[in-house]
N, C-alpha and C positions, 0 to 999 in steps of 0.2 A: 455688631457695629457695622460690618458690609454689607448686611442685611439691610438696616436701617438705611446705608448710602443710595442701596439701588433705588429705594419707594420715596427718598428724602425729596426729587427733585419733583413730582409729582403733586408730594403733599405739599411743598412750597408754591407750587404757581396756583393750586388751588385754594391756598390762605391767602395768597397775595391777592388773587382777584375779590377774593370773598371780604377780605380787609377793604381793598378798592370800592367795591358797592355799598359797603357799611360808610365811609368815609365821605362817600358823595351823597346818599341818603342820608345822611347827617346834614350835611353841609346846605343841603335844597331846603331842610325841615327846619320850622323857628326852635330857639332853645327852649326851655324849662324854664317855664316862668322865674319860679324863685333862685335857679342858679343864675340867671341874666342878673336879677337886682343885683345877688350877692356877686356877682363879677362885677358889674361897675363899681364898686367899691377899688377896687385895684387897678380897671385901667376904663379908656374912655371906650365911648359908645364906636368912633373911629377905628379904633382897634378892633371890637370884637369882630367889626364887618370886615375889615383886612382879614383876619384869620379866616373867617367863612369864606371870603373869594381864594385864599390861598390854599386851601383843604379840598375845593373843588377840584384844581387843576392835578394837585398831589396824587388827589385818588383814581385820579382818569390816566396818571403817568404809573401808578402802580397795576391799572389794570393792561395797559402796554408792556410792562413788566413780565407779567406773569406767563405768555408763552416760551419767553427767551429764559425762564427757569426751569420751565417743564427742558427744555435742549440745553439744561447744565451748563449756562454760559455765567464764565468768573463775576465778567462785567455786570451781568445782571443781577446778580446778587450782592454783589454790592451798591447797589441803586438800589435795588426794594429794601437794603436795612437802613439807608441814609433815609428814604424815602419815607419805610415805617417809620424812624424816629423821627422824623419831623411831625407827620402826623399824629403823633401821640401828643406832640407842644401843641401844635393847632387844634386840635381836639379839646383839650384841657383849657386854649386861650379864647378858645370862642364861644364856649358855654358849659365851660366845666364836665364833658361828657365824660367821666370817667372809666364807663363800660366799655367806648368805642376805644379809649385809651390805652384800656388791661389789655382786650383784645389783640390792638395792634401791636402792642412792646411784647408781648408774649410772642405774638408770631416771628418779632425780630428776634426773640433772643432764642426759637427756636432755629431759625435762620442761621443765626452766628453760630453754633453748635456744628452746622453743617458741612461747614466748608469746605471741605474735603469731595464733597460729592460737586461741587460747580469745578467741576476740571475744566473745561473749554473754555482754553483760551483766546484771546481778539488781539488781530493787527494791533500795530499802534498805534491811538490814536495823535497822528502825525496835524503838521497843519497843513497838509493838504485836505485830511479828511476831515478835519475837527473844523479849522479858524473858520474856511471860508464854504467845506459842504454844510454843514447844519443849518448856518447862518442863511447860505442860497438855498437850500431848502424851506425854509421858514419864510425869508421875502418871496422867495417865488410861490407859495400858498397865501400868501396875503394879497400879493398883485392878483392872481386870479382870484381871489374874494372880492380883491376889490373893482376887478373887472366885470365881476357878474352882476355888481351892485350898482354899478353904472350903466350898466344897462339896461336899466329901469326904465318907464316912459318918462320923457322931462327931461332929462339929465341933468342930474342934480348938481348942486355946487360939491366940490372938493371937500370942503370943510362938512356937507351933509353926508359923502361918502366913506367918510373916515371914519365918522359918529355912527352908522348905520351901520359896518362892516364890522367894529369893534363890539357892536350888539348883536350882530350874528354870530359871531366867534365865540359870546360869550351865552351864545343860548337866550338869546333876553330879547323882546320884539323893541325895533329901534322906529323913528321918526317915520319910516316910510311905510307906506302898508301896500306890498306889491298883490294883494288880493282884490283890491280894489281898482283895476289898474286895468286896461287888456286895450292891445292894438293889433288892427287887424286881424280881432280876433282869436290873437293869441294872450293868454293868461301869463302873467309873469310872478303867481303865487309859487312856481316851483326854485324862485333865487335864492329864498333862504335855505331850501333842503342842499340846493350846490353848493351854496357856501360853508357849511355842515360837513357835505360831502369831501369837500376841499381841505379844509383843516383836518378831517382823521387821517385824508392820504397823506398832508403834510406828516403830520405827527406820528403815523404808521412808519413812512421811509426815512425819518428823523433816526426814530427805535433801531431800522435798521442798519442804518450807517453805525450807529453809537457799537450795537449790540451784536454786529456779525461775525461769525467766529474768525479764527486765524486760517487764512487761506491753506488752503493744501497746495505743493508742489503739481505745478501741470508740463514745467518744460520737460522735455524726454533727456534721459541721461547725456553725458558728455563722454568722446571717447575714452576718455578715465575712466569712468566709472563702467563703460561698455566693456571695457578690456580686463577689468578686476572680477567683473561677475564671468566673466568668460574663463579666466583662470578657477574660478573656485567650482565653478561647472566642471571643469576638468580633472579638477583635484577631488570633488567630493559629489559630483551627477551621477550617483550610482542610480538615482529613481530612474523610472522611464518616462519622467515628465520633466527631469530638471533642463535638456539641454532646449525645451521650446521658453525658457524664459529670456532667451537670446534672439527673441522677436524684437524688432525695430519700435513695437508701438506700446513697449511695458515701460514703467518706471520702476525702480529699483528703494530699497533700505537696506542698510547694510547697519552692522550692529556694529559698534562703538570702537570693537578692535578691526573691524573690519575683516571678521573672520569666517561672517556668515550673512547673507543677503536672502530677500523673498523679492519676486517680480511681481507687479503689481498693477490695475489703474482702478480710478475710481470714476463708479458709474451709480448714479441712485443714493449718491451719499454716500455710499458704501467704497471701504476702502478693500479691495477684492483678489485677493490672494491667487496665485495661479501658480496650482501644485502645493507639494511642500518648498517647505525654508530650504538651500543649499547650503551646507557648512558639517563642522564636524560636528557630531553627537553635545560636547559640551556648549557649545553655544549659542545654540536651537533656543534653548529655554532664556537667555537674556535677552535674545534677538526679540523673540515673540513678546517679552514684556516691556521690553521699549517701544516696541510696536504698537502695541495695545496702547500706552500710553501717547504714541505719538499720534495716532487718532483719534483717539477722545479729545487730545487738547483743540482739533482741529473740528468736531464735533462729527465725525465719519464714525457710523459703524463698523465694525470689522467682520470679513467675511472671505473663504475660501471655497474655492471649487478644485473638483480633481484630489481633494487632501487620501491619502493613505491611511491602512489600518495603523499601523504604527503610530503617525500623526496627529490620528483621532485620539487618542487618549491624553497627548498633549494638550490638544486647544480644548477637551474637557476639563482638563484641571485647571487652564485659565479661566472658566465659569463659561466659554463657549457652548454649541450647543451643536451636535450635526444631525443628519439627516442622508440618508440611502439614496446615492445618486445612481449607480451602476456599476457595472462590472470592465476593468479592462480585459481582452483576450490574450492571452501571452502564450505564443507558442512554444514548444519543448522541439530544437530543433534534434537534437540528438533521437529524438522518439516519432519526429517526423517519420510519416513514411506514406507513398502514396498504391501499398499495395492491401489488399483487404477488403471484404465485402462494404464495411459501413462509408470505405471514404472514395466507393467505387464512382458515383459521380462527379466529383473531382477527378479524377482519375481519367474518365472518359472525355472528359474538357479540356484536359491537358492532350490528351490523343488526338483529339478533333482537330486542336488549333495545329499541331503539331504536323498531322497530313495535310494544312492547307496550308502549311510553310511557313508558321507563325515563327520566330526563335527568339530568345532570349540571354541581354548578355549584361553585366554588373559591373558597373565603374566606381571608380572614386571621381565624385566630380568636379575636382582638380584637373583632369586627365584627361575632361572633355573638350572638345576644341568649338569655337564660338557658335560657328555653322550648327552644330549638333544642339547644344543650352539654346538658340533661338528656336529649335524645332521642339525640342521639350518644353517649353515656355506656350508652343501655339498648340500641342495636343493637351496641355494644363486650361488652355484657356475654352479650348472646345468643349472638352470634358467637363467643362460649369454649366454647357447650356443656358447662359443667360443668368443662371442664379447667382446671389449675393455672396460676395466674399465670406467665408465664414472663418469662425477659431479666433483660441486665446490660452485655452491651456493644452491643449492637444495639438497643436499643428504651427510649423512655421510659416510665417507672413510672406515668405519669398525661396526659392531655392537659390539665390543669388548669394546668403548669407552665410557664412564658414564655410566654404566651397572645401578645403583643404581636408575637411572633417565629416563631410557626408558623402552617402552615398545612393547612386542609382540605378534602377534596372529599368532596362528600355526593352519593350517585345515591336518586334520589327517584323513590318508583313512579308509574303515572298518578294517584293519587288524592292527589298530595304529601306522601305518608310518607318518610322515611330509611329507606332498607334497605341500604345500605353505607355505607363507611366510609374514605378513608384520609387517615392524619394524617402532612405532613411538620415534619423540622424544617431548618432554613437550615446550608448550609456556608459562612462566611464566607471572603472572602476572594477568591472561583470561584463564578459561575453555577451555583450546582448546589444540591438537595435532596436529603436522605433519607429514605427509609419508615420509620416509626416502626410505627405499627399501619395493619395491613389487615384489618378485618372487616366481616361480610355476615351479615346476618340469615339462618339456616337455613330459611327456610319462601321463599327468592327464588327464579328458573330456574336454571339453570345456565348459564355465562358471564357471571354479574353479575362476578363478579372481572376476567377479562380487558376485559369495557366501562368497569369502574374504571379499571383501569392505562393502558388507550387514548387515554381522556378525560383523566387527568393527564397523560399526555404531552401533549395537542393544546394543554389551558391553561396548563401551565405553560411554553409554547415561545412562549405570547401573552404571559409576562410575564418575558420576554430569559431564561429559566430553559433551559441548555443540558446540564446533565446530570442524570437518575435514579439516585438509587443504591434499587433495588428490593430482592429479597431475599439474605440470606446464603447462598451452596448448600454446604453440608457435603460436601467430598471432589469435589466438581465436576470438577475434573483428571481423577480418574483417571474417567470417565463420558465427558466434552467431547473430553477429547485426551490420551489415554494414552500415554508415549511409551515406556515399559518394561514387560517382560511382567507385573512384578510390578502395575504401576499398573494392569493389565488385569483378574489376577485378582483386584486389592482390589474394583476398581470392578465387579465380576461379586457379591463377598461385597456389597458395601453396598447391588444391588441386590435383593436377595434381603431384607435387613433392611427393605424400603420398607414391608410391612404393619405394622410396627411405630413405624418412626421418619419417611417417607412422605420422606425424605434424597434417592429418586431423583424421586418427583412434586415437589417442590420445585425440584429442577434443570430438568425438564422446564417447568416454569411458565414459569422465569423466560428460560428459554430459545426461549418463543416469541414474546419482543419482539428478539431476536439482538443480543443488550448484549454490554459489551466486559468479560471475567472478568477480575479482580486478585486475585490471591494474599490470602490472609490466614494468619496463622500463629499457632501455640499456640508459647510460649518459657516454656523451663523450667531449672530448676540441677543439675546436676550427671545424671549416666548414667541413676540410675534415677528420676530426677524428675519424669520425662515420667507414669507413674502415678498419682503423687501429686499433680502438676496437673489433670493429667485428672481425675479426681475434683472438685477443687475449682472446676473453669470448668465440668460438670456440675451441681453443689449450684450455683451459681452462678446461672444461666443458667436453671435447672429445669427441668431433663433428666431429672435424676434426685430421686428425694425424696430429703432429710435428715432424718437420723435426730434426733429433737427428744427433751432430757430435760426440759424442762419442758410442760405440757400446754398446749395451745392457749391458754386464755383467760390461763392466767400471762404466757404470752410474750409474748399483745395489751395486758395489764395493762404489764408492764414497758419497752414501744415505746413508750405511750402517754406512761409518764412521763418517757422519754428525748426526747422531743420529737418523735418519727417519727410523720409524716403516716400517716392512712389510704390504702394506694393502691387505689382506685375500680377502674381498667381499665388495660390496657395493651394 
């Protein structure tokens, strides 16, 4: 029967259409001779033609119908079974069709069987949307018919405009014949395809007022809700991805006892998880089924990036679906060590910077006083060279945020300037930290980065801190340890991508402290979903641009009044 649910919305929009075309080639075609006699027996000739104009408009509303079932919306399914059953009376009242009639009541009563599978739900329709948008949608497609139809040469009388417009609306050639017509050389046979044109747009954005699903939340949390995810990060942030859902620019769900929340926003439709769920073991599993349901009603896909090997067997038993995103590098600080042949260049980086007076020293950046967070703010923003903010499950939006709670190493030239940078933040729960940001001023040597990572290992091993989680490496596996020919020749394409996405030098980095790789994975809904994730954990992440309709300063104008912080650095 869940089987049946997932294919049910598919095959509905395409009986609905198919009904629709049968309905309207009915309706354009004369009847059956000897069923016409044998109908006017029962009603008048008035009649039949009422039902033939009303079976037209039905089957042209059912085939407006049929994409908003293919997208599981409540409201539209219950319009195509009002819809088919009317057309089954129409059908029967206007020439006794009784094939187009089986037809159609069959598809409705396969329809009503279904119900279950139109989960997506719609706003309500309130009267602001209902009384008076449908209505000003509709007059305002009639006024431009009826504008275009006045614009004929002559201009017609009022009374010949009304007559003429109701004949275009209705497909049927009226009094005027704009083929006939031309001034200045311009032809005005093309008024009737406008006014054509005019009525589908009406009747298109009609459908979609009627049929658009229930909005998804887009205001950003309240400090309620900022401060309850922050306790349960604290209580149960044992991942190394839980405490980045304490970025300013996620929204939150929290599960019924409020005992477990996911950070989230939606991009591409997609409702897009970031990391795992935070909460205890028992609560994981309701959270994610409310979830699941709170998205479909809303008609969003559901989709995570960053999820864990653990995690992944979860959202497979919700019928999700994943896919091999990479490896995070988590170093073993206890087994740190920077003596030995294999991790001798490292080692020499560290020496190098070391005789030109580089040092380094770890704060809690609580600790830090203003003058200093302005300086690490300006070698955070140098260290971008111009490129685009990035991050979303990996990295905080600001080091402004939990101050109380992270921490940072500064490497300082001989003359005590900042010229790097890295900021962790805590995993609760387990000795361990995560990189947030690692940046270096562009005008340092070369091997300032690996004497960073060195020196955080050495102090953070001084403060019982036993594991690194350092960088994400995208596709890591198929690079590190390929075990199938195909993981071979991916890892052969993604090297070849490194001038552009630097996917393989980021492996290489991280791989000359020899950390232990974990899985991370992309989890998506249904076969061809993994696309349409993709995209959205790219826009996401800022991998890739998104395409913006409003212009920059609207967008900064309209953040500003939603409450959303400026984010400085990341």
């Amino acid at each position: 029967m869940h089987r049946f649910s997932r294919f049910l919305p598919a095959v509905a929009a395409l009986a609905a259409a198919l009904v629709g075309l049968v309905n309207i080639a009915s309706a354009l075609t004369p009847n059956i001779r000897w069923r016409g006699h044998l109908l006017l027996q029962f009603e008048p000739v008035a009649a039949i033609r009422l039902f033939h104009a009303l079976a037209l408009p039905a089957g042209a509303a059912l085939l407006l119908v049929a994409p908003y079932l293919l997208k599981r919306r409540r409201r539209a399914w219950q319009a195509a079974i009002v819809l088919m059953l009317a057309l089954g009376i129409f059908d029967l009242l206007k020439g006794l069709d009784f094939e187009e009639t089986a037809i159609t009541w069959v598809a409705a009563a396969v329809l009503a069987s279904g119900r279950q599978a139109f989960s997506v739900r719609h706003d309500a329709i309130t009267l602001r949307s209902a009384v008076w948008r449908v209505p000003l949608l509709g007059l305002g497609g009639l006024v431009l018919a009826g504008l275009a139809t006045w614009a004929s040469p002559g201009h017609p009388s009022f009374a010949l405009i009304v007559r003429e417009t109701v004949d275009l609306l209705r497909f049927q050639s009226g009094p005027l014949h704009f083929e006939r017509h031309a001034a200045l050389h311009t032809h005005f046979a093309w008024i009737p395809v406008a006014v054509r044109l005019v009525e589908l747009g009406t009747l298109l954005s009609i459908a979609y007022v009627i049929f658009r699903p229930l909005a998804a939340p887009r205001s950003l949390p309240d400090p309620a809700a900022r401060g309850h995810a922050a306790e349960l990060v604290r209580a149960h942030g044992s991942d190394t991805l839980s405490f980045f859902k304490l970025r300013g620019d996620k929204q939150y769900f929290f599960s019924a006892d409020k005992q477990a929340f996911v950070g989230y926003r939606i991009e591409n439709g997609v409702l897009l998880l970031s990391g795992d769920p935070v909460g205890p073991p028992q609560a994981i599993d309701p959270l994610l089924s409310d979830l699941r349901t709170f998205a479909g009603a809303r008609g969003l896909k559901l989709g995570a990036v960053g999820a864990s090997e653990p995690m992944r067997a979860r959202y497979e038993e919700l019928g999700l679906r994943s896919l091999y995103l990479g490896d995070e590098a988590i170093v073993d600080l206890d087994r740190f060590s920077l003596e030995g042949r294999p991790i001798r260049k490292v080692r020499q980086s560290v020496t190098r910077l070391r005789k030109a007076g580089y040092t380094a020293e770890l704060h809690e950046l609580r600790s830090v006083d203003q003058a200093t967070v302005e300086e690490i703010e300006r070698v955070l923003e140098r260290g971008r060279q111009g490129a685009p903010e990035r991050g979303f499950s990996m990295t905080m939006d600001s080091i402004s945020r939990h101050v109380e709670e992270t921490l940072v190493l500064l490497a300082r030239d001989s003359d005590g300037a900042i010229r790097g940078v890295l900021h962790f933040v805590p995993c609760y729960g387990r000795a361990a930290v995560s990189l947030s940001f690692m940046r270096r001023d562009p005008d340092t040597p070369n091997g300032l980065t690996e004497f960073l990572v060195a020196s955080a290992a050495e102090l953070l091993a001084e403060r019982d801190v036993r594991e690194l989680s350092l960088n994400f490496a995208t596709f890591a596996r198929w690079m590190h340890s390929p075990t199938r020919w195909h993981e071979r020749a991916l890892g052969k394409v993604v090297a070849l991508g490194n001038p552009f996405f630097q996917i393989e030098s980021l492996y290489r980095f991280n791989a000359k402290f020899f950390p232990r790789w974990e899985p991370r994975y992309l989890v998506y809904e249904g076969a061809l979903g993994v696309v349409r994730v993709s995209l959205a954990a790219a826009w996401a992440e800022g991998q890739l641009p998104k395409p913006r309709v409003r212009p920059p300063r609207r967008a900064a104008e309209r953040n500003r009044r939603r409450g959303r912080t400026p984010v400085p650095v990341r």
